[in-house]
C-alpha positions in Angstrom: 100.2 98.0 118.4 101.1 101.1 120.6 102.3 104.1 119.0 106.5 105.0 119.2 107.9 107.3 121.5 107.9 109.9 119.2 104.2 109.7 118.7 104.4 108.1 114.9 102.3 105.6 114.5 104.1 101.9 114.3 103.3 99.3 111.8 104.7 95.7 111.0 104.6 93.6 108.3 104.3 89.8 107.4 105.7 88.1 104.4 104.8 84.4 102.5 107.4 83.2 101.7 108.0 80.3 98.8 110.0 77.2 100.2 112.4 75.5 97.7 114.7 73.1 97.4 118.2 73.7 97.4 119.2 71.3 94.7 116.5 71.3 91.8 114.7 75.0 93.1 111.5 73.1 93.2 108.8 73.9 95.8 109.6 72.1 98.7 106.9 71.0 101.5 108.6 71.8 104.6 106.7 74.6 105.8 105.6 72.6 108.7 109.3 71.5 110.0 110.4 75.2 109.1 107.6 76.8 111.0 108.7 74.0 114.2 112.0 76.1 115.1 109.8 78.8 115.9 112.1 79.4 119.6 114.9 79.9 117.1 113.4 83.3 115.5 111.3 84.6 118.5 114.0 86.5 120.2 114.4 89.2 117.8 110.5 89.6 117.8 109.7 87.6 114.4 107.5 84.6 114.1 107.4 81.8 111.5 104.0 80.0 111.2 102.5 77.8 108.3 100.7 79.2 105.5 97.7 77.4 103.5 100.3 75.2 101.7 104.0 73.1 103.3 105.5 74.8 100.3 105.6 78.2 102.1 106.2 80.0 105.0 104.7 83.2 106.9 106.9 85.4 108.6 105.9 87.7 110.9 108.0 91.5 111.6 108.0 93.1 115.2 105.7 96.0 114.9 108.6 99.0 113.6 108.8 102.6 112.9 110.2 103.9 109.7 113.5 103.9 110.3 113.7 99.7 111.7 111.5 98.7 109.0 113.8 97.4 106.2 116.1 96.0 108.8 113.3 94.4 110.4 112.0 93.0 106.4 115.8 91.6 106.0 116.0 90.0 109.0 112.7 87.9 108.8 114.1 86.9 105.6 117.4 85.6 106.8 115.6 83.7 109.8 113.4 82.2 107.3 116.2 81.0 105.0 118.2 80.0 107.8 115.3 77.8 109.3 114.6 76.6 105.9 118.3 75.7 105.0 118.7 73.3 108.0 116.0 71.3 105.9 117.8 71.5 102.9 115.3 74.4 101.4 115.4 77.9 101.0 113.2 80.8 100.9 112.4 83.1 98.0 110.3 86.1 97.7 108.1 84.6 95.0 104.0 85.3 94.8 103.4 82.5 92.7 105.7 79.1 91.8 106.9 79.6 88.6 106.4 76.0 87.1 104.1 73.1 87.5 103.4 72.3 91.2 100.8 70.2 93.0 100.9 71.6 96.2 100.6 69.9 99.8 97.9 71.2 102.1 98.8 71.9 105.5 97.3 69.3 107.6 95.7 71.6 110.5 92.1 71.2 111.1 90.8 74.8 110.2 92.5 74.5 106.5 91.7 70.9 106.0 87.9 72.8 106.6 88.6 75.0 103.9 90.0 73.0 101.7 86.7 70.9 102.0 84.5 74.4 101.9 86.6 75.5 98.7 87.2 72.6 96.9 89.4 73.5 93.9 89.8 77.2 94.2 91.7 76.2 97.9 93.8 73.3 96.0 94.9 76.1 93.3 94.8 78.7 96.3 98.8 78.8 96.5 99.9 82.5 96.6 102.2 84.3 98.5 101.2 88.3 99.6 102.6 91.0 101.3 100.3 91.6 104.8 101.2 95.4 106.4 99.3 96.5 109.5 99.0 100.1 110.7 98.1 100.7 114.2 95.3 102.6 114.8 93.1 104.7 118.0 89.9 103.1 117.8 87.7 101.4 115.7 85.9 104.3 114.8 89.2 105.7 113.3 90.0 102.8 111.6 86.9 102.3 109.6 87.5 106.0 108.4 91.1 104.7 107.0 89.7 101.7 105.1 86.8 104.4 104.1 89.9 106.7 102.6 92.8 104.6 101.5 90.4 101.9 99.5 90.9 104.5 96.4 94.7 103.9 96.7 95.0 100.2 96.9 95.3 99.7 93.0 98.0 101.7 92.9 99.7 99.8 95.6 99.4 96.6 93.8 100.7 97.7 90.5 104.2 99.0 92.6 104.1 95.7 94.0 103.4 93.0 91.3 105.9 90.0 91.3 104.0 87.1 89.9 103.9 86.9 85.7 104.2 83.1 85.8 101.4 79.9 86.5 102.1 76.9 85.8 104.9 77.0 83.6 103.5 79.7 81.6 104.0 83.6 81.5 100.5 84.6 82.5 100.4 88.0 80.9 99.7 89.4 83.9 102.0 92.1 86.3 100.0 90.2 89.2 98.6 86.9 88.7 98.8 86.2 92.5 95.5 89.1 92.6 93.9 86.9 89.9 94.5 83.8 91.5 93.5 85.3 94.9 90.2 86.9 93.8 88.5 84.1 93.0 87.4 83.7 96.6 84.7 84.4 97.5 85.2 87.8 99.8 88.3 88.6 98.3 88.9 91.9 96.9 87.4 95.9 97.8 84.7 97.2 99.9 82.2 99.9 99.3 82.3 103.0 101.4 81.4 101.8 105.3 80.7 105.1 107.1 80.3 103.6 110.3 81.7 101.0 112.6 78.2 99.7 113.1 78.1 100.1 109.1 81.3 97.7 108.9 79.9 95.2 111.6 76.6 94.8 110.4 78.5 93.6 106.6 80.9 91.5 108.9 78.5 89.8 110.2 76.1 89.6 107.0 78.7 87.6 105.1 79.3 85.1 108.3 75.8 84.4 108.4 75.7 83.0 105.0 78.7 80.5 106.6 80.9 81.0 103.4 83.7 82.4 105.5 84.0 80.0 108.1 85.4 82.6 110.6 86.3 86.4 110.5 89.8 85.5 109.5 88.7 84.6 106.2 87.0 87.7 104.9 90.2 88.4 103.1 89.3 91.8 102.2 91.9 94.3 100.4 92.0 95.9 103.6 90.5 95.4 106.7 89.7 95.8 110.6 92.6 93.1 112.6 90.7 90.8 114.4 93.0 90.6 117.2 94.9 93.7 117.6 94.0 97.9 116.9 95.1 97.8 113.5 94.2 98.5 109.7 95.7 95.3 107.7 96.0 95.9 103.8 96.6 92.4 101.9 96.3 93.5 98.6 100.2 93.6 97.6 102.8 90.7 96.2 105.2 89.8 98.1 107.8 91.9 96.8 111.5 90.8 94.7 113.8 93.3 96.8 113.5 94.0 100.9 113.9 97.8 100.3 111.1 97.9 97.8 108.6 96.6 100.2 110.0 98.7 103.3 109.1 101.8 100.9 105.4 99.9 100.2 104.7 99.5 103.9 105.7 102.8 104.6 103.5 104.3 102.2 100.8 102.5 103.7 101.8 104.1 106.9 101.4 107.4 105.3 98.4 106.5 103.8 96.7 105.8 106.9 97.9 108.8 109.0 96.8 110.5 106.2 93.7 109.6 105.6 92.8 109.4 109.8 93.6 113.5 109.9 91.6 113.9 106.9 88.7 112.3 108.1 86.3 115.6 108.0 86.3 115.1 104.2 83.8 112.4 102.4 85.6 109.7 101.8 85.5 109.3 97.2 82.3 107.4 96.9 83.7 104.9 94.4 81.4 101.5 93.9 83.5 98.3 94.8 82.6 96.9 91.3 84.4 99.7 89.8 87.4 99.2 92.0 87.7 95.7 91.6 88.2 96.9 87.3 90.9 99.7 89.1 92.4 96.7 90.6 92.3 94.0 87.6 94.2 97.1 85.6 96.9 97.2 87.9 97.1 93.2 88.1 96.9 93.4 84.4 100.0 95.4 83.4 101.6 96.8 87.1 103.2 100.0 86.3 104.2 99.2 82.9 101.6 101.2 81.2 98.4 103.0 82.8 96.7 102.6 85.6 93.3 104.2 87.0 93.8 108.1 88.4 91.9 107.8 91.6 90.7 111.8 90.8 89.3 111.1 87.4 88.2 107.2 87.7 90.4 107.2 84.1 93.6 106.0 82.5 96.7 107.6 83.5 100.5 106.9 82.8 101.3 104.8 86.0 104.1 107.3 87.1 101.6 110.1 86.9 99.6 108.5 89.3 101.9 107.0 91.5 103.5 110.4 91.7 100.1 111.6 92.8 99.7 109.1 95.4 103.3 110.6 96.9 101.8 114.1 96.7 98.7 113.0 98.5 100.9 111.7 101.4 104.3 113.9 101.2 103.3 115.7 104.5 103.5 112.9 106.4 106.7 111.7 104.5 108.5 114.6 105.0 107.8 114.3 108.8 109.5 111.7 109.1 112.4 112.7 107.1 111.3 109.6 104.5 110.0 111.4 101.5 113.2 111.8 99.4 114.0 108.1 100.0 110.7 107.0 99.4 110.3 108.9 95.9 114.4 107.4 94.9 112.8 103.7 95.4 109.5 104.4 93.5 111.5 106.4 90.3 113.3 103.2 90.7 110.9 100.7 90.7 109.3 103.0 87.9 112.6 103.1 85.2 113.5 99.8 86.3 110.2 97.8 86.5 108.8 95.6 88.9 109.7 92.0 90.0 107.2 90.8 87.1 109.6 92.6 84.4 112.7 91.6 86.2 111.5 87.7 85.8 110.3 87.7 82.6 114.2 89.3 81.6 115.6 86.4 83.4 112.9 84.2 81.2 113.8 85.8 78.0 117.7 85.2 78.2 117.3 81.3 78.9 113.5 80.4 78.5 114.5 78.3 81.7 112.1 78.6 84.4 114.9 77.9 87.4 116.5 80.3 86.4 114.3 82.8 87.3 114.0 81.4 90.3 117.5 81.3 91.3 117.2 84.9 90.2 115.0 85.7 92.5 116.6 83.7 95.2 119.2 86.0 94.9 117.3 89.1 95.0 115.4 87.9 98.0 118.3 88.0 100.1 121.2 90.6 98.4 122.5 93.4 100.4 119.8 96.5 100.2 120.2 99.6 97.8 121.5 102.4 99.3 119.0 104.5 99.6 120.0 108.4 99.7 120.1 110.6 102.6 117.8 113.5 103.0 118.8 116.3 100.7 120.5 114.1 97.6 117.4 112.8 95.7 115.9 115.1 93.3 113.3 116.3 93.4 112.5 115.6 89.9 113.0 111.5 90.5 109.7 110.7 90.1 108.9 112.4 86.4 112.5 111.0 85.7 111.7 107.4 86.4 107.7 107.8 85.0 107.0 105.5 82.3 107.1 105.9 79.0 
């Protein structure tokens, strides 16, 4: 993943995607036929490929810099619903289904292996996240990142969570996809590496206990790509709105390039049992109430410390020109709530489940905000969209 012309570095994305049917808005098992008409979508750069389950699909962005990455994010989506439509489905940027759903396993050898390795945590294992991965230098570079950004990750999670609903029932959760998610068995945050050697030596630890049956499935909150030079951090929701998780991969982006010029500092030496509690509060309630203050390992009001996480990267931001958008989205996303709120409104006015996924059907694929140009956002938007 080489770095742009203009020596930023360039990072792409991948979305899962929940396949429904056109008719009834029930999960549909096409994800094999959808992912078939894979020449159709690999001229602009994207790819389509199966998830875990035929109910959903992964697609894949062209590695982007800022500016092509909610154009990139929209058109992955329309390639995806225009795949899934000539199968009488359609995509929607769901985490979890909604209702009941038994799902179908996707009959390729390595998941039928997991499937028999996991038993009934892979059958319930249908989630859908949000995959962003940051080029970096060297290995030695990335490890510092995931040794700097791991405080952060929480905080991304809250911004992103889209999944109050399991199985016909409103979960009470921002983020049940996390919950559902963690239960296997090297989900979730690392301690501190310090070392490539450091991070090899705990790779190769947990394959030796033949849990993981390959690198691929130490699904770690962030982690070393095992096939290209690049941090990948898993640990979001797919999100509701295309221009809401542009601004989340672009924070990442910051994040990273922050944290890889800041390497001289120790990384916060924060045990991975108390960030997995960091992480459970932002499943738990997102950004509508507090979530952990990665300078005081205490409760905060989520704006407070999402508007701390912009400070931390603003220089980067504002290199880039992206800091006044990036703070309009977030006040946003903070005064208006996250996909979890906007579903459980749709919920409330109909206590009919379809509904909120024809909801989100239509926010999966509606034109994107206008997001202002540099010099028109306040800046003031983040304390005016903090929570309350």
């Amino acid at each position: 993943m080489p770095r742009a012309e203009s020596g930023a570095r360039s990072f792409s994305v991948e979305e899962e995607l929940l396949l429904v049917d056109t008719v009834d808005l029930e999960p549909s098992p096409a994800g094999e036929q959808v992912a078939a008409m894979q020449d159709e979508s690999s001229a602009s750069g994207h790819r389509l490929s199966t998830a875990v389950k035929q109910e959903q699909i992964a697609v894949s962005c062209p590695p982007q810099t800022i500016s092509g990455q909610l154009a990139a994010i929209r058109a992955g989506r329309s390639l995806a619903a225009d795949a899934a439509a000539r199968v009488g489905g359609a995509v929607v940027a769901l985490p979890t289904a909604p209702g009941p759903v038994i799902p179908h396993a996707v009959p390729e050898q390595r998941y039928r292996r997991i499937s028999e390795q996991l038993a009934l945590t892979a059958v319930e294992q249908f989630t859908n996240g949000f995959h962003i991965r940051v080029g970096i230098d060297t290995r030695q570079e990335a490890v510092v990142v995931l040794d700097r950004i791991r405080v952060w990750l929480p905080v991304l999670l809250a911004l992103s969570a889209n999944s109050p609903f399991w199985d016909g029932a409103d979960t009470g959760y921002g983020s049940y996809r996390y919950q559902v998610w963690s239960r296997l068995p090297t989900a979730g945050p690392t301690d501190v590496f310090g070392s490539t050697a450091a991070y090899r030596r705990h790779r190769q630890a947990l394959l030796n206990t033949r849990v993981p049956l390959d690198p691929w499935m130490l699904y770690f909150d962030a982690r070393l790509s095992e096939h290209r030079p690049a941090v990948e951090v898993r640990v979001a929701d797919v999100c509701l709105h295309a221009e809401r998780a542009a601004v989340l991969a672009t924070l990442v982006r910051a994040l990273v390039e922050t944290a890889a010029r800041g390497w001289r500092a120790a990384p916060p030496d924060v045990p991975a049992s108390v960030l997995r509690a960091w992480c459970w509060r932002a499943s738990r309630s997102g950004v509508e109430e507090s979530l952990i203050d990665p300078l005081t390992g205490t409760p905060a009001p989520a704006g407070d410390v999402v508007a701390r996480l912009v400070d931390t990267v603003r220089p980067v931001l504002a290199e880039d020109g992206d800091d006044e958008a990036v703070e309009a989205v977030l006040a946003d996303t903070l005064r208006s709530g996250t996909g979890s709120r906007r579903q459980r409104e749709v919920y409330r006015q109909g206590g009919d489940l379809r509904a909120v996924v024809r909801a989100a059907l239509q926010s999966t694929h509606q034109a994107p905000t206008v997001l202002p140009e540099p010099g028109e956002a306040s800046s003031d938007a983040l304390a005016e969209g903090n929570c309350p």
